[in-house]
Structures are given as structure tokens and as C-alpha cells.
C-alpha positions, 0 to 999 in steps of 0.5 A: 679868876677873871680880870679885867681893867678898866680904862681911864674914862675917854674925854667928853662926848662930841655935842652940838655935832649932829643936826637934831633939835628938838622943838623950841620951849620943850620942857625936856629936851631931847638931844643926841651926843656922840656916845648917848642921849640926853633928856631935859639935860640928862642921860637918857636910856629910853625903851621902845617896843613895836606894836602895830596898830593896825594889826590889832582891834582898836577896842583894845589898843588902850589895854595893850599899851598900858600892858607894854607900860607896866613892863618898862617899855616907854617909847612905841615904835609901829609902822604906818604900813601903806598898803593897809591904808591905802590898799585901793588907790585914792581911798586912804583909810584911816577908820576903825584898826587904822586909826593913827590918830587915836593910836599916837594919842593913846600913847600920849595919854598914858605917857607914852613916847611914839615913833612912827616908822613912815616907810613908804617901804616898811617891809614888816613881813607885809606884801609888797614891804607896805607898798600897794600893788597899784604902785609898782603897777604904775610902772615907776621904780620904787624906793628911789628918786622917780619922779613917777614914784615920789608922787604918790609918796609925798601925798601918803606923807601928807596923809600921815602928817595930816593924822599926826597933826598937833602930836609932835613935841611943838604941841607937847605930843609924844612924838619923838622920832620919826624913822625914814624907809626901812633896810635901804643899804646904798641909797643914800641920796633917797633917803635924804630925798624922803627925809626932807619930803616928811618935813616938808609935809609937816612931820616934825620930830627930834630925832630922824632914825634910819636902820643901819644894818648891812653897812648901810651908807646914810646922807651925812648925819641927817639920820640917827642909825639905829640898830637890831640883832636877833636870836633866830631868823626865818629868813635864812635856808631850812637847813643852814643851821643856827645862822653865826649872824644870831649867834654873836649876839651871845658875846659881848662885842663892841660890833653894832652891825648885824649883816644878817637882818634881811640878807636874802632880801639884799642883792650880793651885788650891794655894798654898804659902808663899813660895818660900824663906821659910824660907831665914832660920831653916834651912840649905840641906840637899837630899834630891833632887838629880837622880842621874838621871831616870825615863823616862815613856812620854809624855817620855823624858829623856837624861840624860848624866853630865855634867849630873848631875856639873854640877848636883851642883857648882853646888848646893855654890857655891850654899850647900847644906849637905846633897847628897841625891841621888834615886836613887843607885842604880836598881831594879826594881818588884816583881811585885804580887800583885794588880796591877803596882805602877808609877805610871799612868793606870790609876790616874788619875797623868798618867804611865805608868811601865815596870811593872818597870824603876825605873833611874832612869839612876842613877849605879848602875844597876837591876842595879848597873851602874856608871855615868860619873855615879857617878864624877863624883859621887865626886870631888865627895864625896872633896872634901866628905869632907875639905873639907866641915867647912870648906865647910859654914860659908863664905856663898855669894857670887854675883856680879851677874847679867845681865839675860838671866835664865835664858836667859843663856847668855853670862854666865860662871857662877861663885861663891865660898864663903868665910869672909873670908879664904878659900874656894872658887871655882865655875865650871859652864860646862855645861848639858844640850841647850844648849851654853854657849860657850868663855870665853877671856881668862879670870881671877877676882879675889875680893876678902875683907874679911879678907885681901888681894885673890887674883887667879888665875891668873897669866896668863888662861886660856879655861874650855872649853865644858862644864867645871865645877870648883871651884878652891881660895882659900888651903886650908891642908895640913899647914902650907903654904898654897896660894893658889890652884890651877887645879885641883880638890882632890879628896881627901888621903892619907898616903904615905910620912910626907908628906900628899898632896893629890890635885888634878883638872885641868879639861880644857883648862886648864893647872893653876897652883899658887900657894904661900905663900913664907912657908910653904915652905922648899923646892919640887921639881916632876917638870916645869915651872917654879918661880918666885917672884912676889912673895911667893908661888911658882908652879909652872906647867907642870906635865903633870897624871898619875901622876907629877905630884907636887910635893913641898914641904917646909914652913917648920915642918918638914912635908912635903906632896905635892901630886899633880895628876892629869888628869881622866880619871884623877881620875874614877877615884880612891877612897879608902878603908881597904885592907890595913890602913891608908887608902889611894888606889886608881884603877881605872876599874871599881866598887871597894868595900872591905870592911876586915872581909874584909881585902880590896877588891873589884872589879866589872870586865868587863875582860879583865885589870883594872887598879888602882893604889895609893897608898901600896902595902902592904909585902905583895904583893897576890893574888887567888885562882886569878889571876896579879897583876902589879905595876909602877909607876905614877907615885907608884902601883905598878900591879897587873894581874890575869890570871885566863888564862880571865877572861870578855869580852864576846861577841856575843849571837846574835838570831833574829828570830821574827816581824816587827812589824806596824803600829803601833797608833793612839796612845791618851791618858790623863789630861791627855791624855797619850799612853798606853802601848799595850794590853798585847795588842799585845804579842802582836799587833803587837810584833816578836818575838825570840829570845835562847839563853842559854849555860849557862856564863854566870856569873851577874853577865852582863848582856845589853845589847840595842841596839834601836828602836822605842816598847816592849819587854818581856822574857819567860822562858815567860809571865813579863814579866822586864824592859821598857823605853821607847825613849830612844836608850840601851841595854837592860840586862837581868840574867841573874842576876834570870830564872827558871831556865828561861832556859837552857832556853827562852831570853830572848822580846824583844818590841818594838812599833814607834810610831805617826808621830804618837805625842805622845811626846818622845824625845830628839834623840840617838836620830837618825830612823827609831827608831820601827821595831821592831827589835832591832838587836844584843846583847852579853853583858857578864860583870862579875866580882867579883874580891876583893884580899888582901895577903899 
């Protein structure tokens, strides 16, 4: 048995003690307490993910963001990068990719919160952190208070206010931070410098954000520090293992800081403040969750879904009030017009990036693939949507942990949040690389200072190596009180006069739902057992699925649903407005709604797309130029597209054009980091083959390359058009981002193969004998967008 006690609640939170103030006669406005946010007066537990715009076609921005919208995220944080705008000195762009203006009223259109993060320094893997190469030419000192450097700084500040003019929140725009620098640890007095600069030119917002890893020390309480942890990292030695600053993110801890986020790029002679000193005066607000990791040449980190899913998790129990995520959705560098534009040795960075691909393996991708971490993470932001105003005020609990520290692997991880009378409970039994065991015969009992003691469940059960959930304390619904469930609350609907709420089971543990008797009047259930114990009933039994709804009538007279989906399944719910009313829709694809068309659309690379709805519309559901069939799903009726011709997925026929040679010497750089290979091997040396790409492929395709070896590069004639370092994942490339003369003269995949001994780490998935140049297969997947109407 796991116990755990909670504490009496801590007094009120300090307020009015922080000097942010949201404009005048804003209709919600923002504020920030010691412990969480409030919104128009309440709790507020906003989701933010990083989509950079200016890696990334304008034509699709719109798309893009209402992709990040259905999975729950409601705030876009993106870099304004100098060096993309400003590349040749006095010609500032804003066309085209690089159209701020149209990018932040995008989002407002769609309801979207944004947050500029302004630099001047951004670092985001980009040469130079973001800073023109004309700059530190000039031969001022950057990222302090040189005159010779805050000159050309307050006139990029001008320009990024003079694009976001009439969007802050005075004007009723969707900006609600604005996030001074990047990473800067012992500068505090710059920081304020900048702050005041941005004002001073017209950026207006109600929060100032700074990052706050690495003990950073910050000017007063003028900036609101935001914090980030990551499953893996690029930026430390090829052979130093799964870093321990990645690791702790899989405990649950009350430690905000993470000192590992851009170490090699902090001198060790730079001393921050104390970690967490200011954990007393600010909430827990994140702005970089790891949704993925880059992939450098020297270390290539894997990361899987579920460690992504995993940590998200486990940073709610620790107490965060604010999921950042970096980057939500991946990108591509764009072809500088004076040089290629990643971060790299050339320009004394301890890490060389790809020049183009900038996937981050988000949970959407460079191209806007959807990925499994997208909808691990959009379960979790269904709960905050409806159950972040109550979790954001309830105090993390931890229980005591063992001696073994980080390394610990046989402790059961878990937490509560709680108000004293209720709350939450989190288990993440999952890390990457090191598996954690199975934890049989187990139950929780949490013991509030408000209310009597829960024990749950009624009989033990084993957590399965890899699970990760969180399980509800007595979450009231519509009038009746659930004790407890063994299963996730995911979200609610309402459905033919009945508030649903839709749960998650944990694979390999049977869901229990505990009801206060004193809140229902009667309890039908589609299978299992009934029973009552003591003064509560338990439904038990139940075969989680489409058809798992357990109907309650309520004491006072209401009527709640509760519907427990399996895992699978609830990995595929969204919920948004469709058709005229707020509905529930699950499909295994990427979903977007978009009320102001009157329709949903799909993006699917299934024969005949599958979606089902709850509740249905009255009117029946069409796509143009396809047959819909509908049937019954459970408590969902089921619609099936057949467009007859619907595009599949083909193979992509390969020709190899010329062999690889050996591979050349390895080379390091700065750290004495390995170096990626001279760009004439390319030539010389790499594998060459050849791609014909059909004329009748539409433009949505991807071409997904299965292939070894250290690099490859994709060209249309001479033009690089996509690249990749090998770490054991598939190659996508876009057939709708090449040249038109593609179909003319086919796609060139270049592949060197790698020196044996290579000081590069990649990971152990990949299996032996990769360091061989070869393309091994190719497929095209054709997406399709299809758009739902009713009637």
C-alpha cells in the first residue's frame, strides 16, 4: 500500500505583488499570483506550443494552427529570429514566410493566444542564436548594454513593434506575453535594459516572460520565469549516456530548474542564482517541455511518443500551472541568401544542426505530419481544458522518496494534487532507455486534512511497466460525486440532455468507478457488476469501449454519463465545435475544425477514413465527390468515407545511380565534437540515387525514405531541397515544398556512409551494420484533406 497525506491547505496565494497589468478594460483579464495564473478572475492553465513561422510556408500557417488548436493547445509561442529577417543590413523583411503580422492575426482569428518570443538572441538552433552576421561584425559585444549593440537592437524592436501593431490585448489582439532574450543566466541588468526597450517601442503585453533554467538571476520581478525539461538532449557528449538532467524529469519533484537545458553553451565559470529561489514569489509556468528533440550530428537522440506523453504528465503532478511545449510543430530552415542559416561549428556552436530540417520529431511534424505524440498529448490537454481551473490552485504532494535518488527505479512514482478534500493522483511508471518494472499488489490511500481518508482501489491491482495516468479524488459532475476512478478523465460533452464524462483506461488495469450513494439515485451499466459498499457504489467490471456508458441519474434530478473508453481509443478523441454545436469526434488521423467554413477536416492517408461522433448532428454528414456511410458505434454513430479513387500508399521505385565510397576520416570541432563531413563528399563519396516522381501525385505526398548510413541530402538539379542525420527513423520529404522540376528531372538522395570510428552517438534501435550508405526502400504517402459538412 502506498500512503500519502496530505497537508492542510497553505494560506492564500501572495497577489498584486508582481508588477504585471494586463491593459486597461480588457474583458478577461490576465494576472499572475505567487502559486498560479488567473484569467477574467479565475484560475487559468493555459497551454502554449512553439511553431515558427518562419519556418514554415505561409500558404499553410492557417492549417497548421488549427492542427495545434484541436490538440489542445491554446497559446503559440514562436520566435521572431533576427537573422531570418534582417540577414543583409537595412533590408528588413517581413514578406512572404516572414510575414509576423499575418501569422499573429491568424492565431487571433482562430482564437489563439500569442507569444512573441523577441530575443534579439533566440538561440533555437539558428546561426549565430538569431543574431545577423553583420552584427558582431561591427565589433560591439552582444547580449550586454554596448551601446554599439543596443542600437541595432532598438531598431529590430521597432520593427517587430511596428508588425504587431493594434494586436496586444488594448486593441482586444491575442498577445499575451512577450519573452525578453533567451538563456541569458547572470545578466540581469540586460535583461531590464531589453525589457524596457520593447516598451519603449511599443510592445505592450500582460505578462514579460524570461527563461529561468541554469539559476538564472533576473531584474527584480520584472520577468515572469518560465521553465522547461527535456526527455533527451542533443547538446551533451556522444558518449555520455541518457544525461541525469533528463532523466529526473520521470520523478516527481518540487525542483523547477533544469541546469542542463544549454549547458554547453554556459561557460562553467557562470553562476546563476539558486536553483529554484524563486519558486516563493512565482507559479510554476513552463515554456519548454520537450514535444521532441533535435538531432545533432554528433548525438542523435530517439525520442518515442511515450516519453514525451510520460513527462508532459508527470510535470502537472509535480505542480506546474503553465504546459509550454518546445516545439509543437517542426519546421525547415530557410535557404539564407548569404549562407545557410543553422546553428554549427562554422560559427563556433559545439553542435552541427542539418541545414534544412528543423523536425524537432514534434508532435507535428516538418511537413505537418501528424504524430503518436500529438495524441498523447491531446488527451492531456482535453483534461486541462476542462479540469485545468480546479488543478491549477490544488498544491502538489510527493511522497517521501527513497534513497536511491535518480537512479531509483524501483520506488513507484506518484503524486496528488489536492485542495484538502480532493484532487488528483499521478503515476508515471515510464522512462526512455531504462525500462521501469511492473508494480503489482498495488493501492493508494491518501489521506486529506478536509475530508475522510480514500483508498482506491477496492482490490490491488499491478501498474504495468510503462503506464502513466492520472486518476481522479472526488471530481464532482453534473451533481454526482466520483470518488474515485482507475481511469483518466479525459474530457466532457453533452449528449442527448446528459453531461458525459469521457474517462481513459490504463492498459492493464481494470477500470473501477467509486459513486457517492449519497449523489445518485439510480446507476445502469452495459456490463459488469453494480454494488454497493459502504456508503459509496462501485461499478466494476466494466469492458472499456464505445459502448462502455454508465448512465446515472442524480439525486437532485440530473443526469450524467459516464463513458470509459480503452487507451487506444481515447488516443483518438477530439472535441471541438462541429455542425453547429460542441461535439466529440474520434478518428485516428489529424482532425481540425473550422466553425467559420461549417465544416471538420481531415488529413488521412486511409483508403476510406473513419471518424465518429458524439452526439451526431440531426442532419446527415457529406463530403463532396465521396460516398458517406454511417453506423453505429456504441454511443457514437460512425461515418466512413469512400471516395472510390481515394489515394494509397505506393511504393516509390529507387534506382541506385552510383555506389558509396569509403567513408571519409571523421573530423571534430569545437569541443572536439564530431564535425559533419565536408559538403564535397557529397559528390565524391556519398551513395547516389534516383527518385521519378509521377505527375498524378497530389500535392499533400510525402516520400518516406527508409535508409542507413551518416547523412543524406535531397536535391531537385542543384538545389539541396531536404537532409537528414541517421537515427534509426524514417526520411520524410514533401513532395509539395520542391522545385517544379521535379517531375521533370527527378528527386537525387545522396547518402555518405560513416567512418567506424565516428565519435557519434545514435541510438540503439537503429540495430548494426547502418553505417552503410544505402537507401533501402521508399513509399509515397498521399494525405488527403477531406472537409465534413452537415446537410
Amino acid at each position: 500500500m502506498h500512503v500519502l497525506r496530505v497537508p492542510a491547505p497553505a494560506a492564500p496565494p501572495l497577489t498584486g505583488h508582481l508588477p504585471f497589468a494586463d491593459a486597461p478594460g480588457a474583458p478577461d483579464p490576465i494576472e499572475v499570483t505567487s502559486r498560479w495564473l488567473t484569467r477574467g478572475g479565475r484560475p487559468w492553465f493555459p497551454v502554449s506550443g512553439e511553431f515558427h513561422y518562419s519556418r514554415y510556408p505561409a500558404r499553410d500557417w492557417e492549417e497548421e494552427l488549427l492542427k495545434m488548436k484541436a490538440g489542445g493547445v491554446t497559446a503559440v509561442a514562436s520566435y521572431v529570429i533576427w537573422i531570418h529577417h534582417e540577414e543583409v543590413e537595412g533590408r528588413v523583411r517581413f514578406d512572404g514566410d516572414r510575414d509576423l503580422r499575418r501569422f499573429a492575426g491568424l492565431c487571433a482569428r482562430h482564437g489563439l493566444d500569442f507569444i512573441p518570443r523577441i530575443g534579439p538572441w533566440s538561440h533555437a538552433e539558428v546561426r549565430n542564436g538569431g543574431l545577423p552576421d553583420w552584427l558582431p561584425a561591427r565589433g560591439c559585444t552582444p547580449r550586454t548594454d554596448d551601446p554599439a549593440y543596443l542600437e541595432p537592437v532598438r531598431a529590430w524592436f521597432a520593427a517587430i513593434a511596428g508588425q504587431l501593431r493594434g494586436l496586444d490585448r488594448a486593441s482586444g489582439g491575442p498577445i499575451v506575453a512577450v519573452q525578453i532574450e533567451n538563456e541569458l543566466y547572470d545578466q540581469p541588468g540586460h535583461l531590464r535594459t531589453l525589457k524596457r526597450m520593447a516598451q519603449e517601442a511599443g510592445l505592450s503585453a500582460p505578462l514579460w516572460t524570461s527563461t529561468a533554467w541554469g539559476g538564472v538571476q533576473l531584474p527584480g520581478e520584472e520577468l515572469l520565469p518560465l521553465y522547461g525539461g527535456y526527455p533527451e538532449a542533443f547538446w551533451t557528449e556522444a558518449d555520455g549516456g541518457w544525461p541525469d538532467t533528463c532523466r529526473k524529469h520521470f520523478f516527481f519533484t518540487h525542483q523547477r530548474d533544469d541546469e542542463g537545458i544549454g549547458a554547453d553553451l554556459r561557460p562553467t565559470t557562470v553562476r546563476g542564482g539558486a536553483p529554484d529561489a524563486l519558486a516563493d514569489r512565482f507559479p510554476w509556468a513552463t515554456c519548454e517541455l520537450g514535444g521532441g528533440m533535435a538531432v545533432a550530428y554528433h548525438r542523435r537522440p530517439r525520442v518515442e511518443a511515450a516519453d514525451i506523453g510520460a513527462l508532459g504528465l508527470t510535470k502537472i503532478g509535480c505542480g506546474s500551472v503553465w504546459q509550454g511545449y518546445y516545439m509543437f510543430h517542426g519546421g525547415t530552415n530557410p535557404p539564407g541568401e548569404l549562407t545557410t542559416l543553422q546553428e554549427s561549428h562554422d560559427t563556433g556552436y559545439p553542435n552541427d544542426l542539418p541545414a534544412l530540417t528543423y523536425d524537432f520529431q514534434a508532435p507535428l511534424g516538418e511537413y505537418g505530419q501528424v504524430r503518436p505524440s500529438y495524441h498523447e498529448l491531446r488527451v492531456q490537454h482535453l483534461l486541462l481544458a476542462d479540469f485545468g481551473q480546479r488543478i491549477a490552485p490544488m498544491e502538489s504532494v510527493l511522497p517521501k522518496r527513497r534513497p536511491g535518488g535518480q537512479h531509483d527505479r524501483d520506488t513507484l512514482r506518484w503524486a496528488v494534487r489536492s485542495d484538502g478534500a480532493s484532487g488528483f493522483l499521478f503515476v508515471t511508471n515510464h522512462q526512455p532507455h531504462e525500462p521501469l518494472p511492473d508494480h503489482p499488489e498495488t493501492t493508494f490511500t491518501v489521506e486529506f486534512p478536509d475530508a475522510p481518508a480514500l483508498t482506491l482501489p477496492s482490490s490491488p491491482v499491478t501498474v504495468p511497466a510503462g503506464a502513466y495516468f492520472c486518476w481522479p479524488l472526488r471530481l464532482d459532475v453534473g451533481g454526482l460525486r466520483l470518488e474515485w476512478a482507475t481511469a483518466q478523465p479525459v474530457c466532457t460533452v453533452d449528449a442527448d440532455g446528459r453531461t458525459v464524462l469521457v474517462l481513459a483506461a490504463a492498459d492493464g488495469i481494470a477500470p473501477e468507478l467509486a459513486l457517492a450513494e449519497g449523489t445518485v439515485a439510480s446507476v445502469r451499466a452495459p456490463s459488469g457488476d453494480i454494488a454497493p459498499v459502504g456508503d459509496r457504489i462501485l461499478v466494476t467490471g466494466l469492458r472499456p469501449g464505445t459502448d462502455a456508458l454508465v448512465e446515472v441519474d442524480t439525486a437532485d434530478g440530473g443526469r450524467v454519463g459516464l463513458l470509459v473508453l480503452d487507451a487506444a481509443t481515447a488516443r483518438t478523441v477530439y472535441r471541438g465545435v462541429a455542425w453547429g454545436a460542441e461535439r466529440l469526434v474520434l478518428c485516428p488521423d489529424g482532425v481540425v475544425f473550422d466553425p467559420d467554413r461549417g465544416e471538420v477536416r481531415l488529413h488521412s492517408s486511409a483508403e476510406r477514413p473513419s471518424f465518429a461522433v458524439l452526439p451526431a448532428p440531426s442532419q446527415g454528414l457529406g463530403v463532396h465527390g465521396a460516398d458517406v456511410r454511417e453506423a453505429a458505434d456504441g454511443v457514437f454513430t460512425r461515418y466512413t468515407i469512400d471516395a472510390g479513387s481515394a489515394p494509397r500508399d505506393t511504393a516509390a521505385p529507387v534506382t541506385l545511380v552510383r555506389p558509396a565510397r569509403p567513408a571519409p576520416e571523421p573530423v571534430t570541432g569545437v569541443l572536439g565534437r564530431a564535425s559533419v563531413p565536408d559538403g564535397r563528399f557529397f559528390g565524391a563519396v556519398a551513395a547516389e540515387y534516383r527518385v521519378d516522381v509521377p505527375e498524378d501525385l497530389p500535392e499533400g505526398t510525402l516520400l518516406r525514405v527508409r535508409w542507413t548510413g551518416d547523412v543524406a541530402r535531397a536535391y531537385v538539379g542543384d538545389v539541396l531541397v531536404a537532409d537528414q542525420f541517421f537515427s534509426g527513423r524514417g526520411w520524410d520529404i514533401g513532395l509539395g515544398r520542391l522545385p517544379a522540376g521535379v517531375r521533370s528531372d527527378g528527386l537525387r538522395l545522396r547518402v555518405l556512409p560513416l567512418a567506424a570510428d565516428a565519435a557519434v552517438y545514435v541510438p540503439g534501435q537503429a540495430g548494426e551494420g547502418w553505417r552503410t550508405a544505402a537507401v533501402e526502400g521508399a513509399e509515397w504517402v498521399c494525405t488527403r484533406s477531406w472537409p465534413v459538412r452537415a446537410g
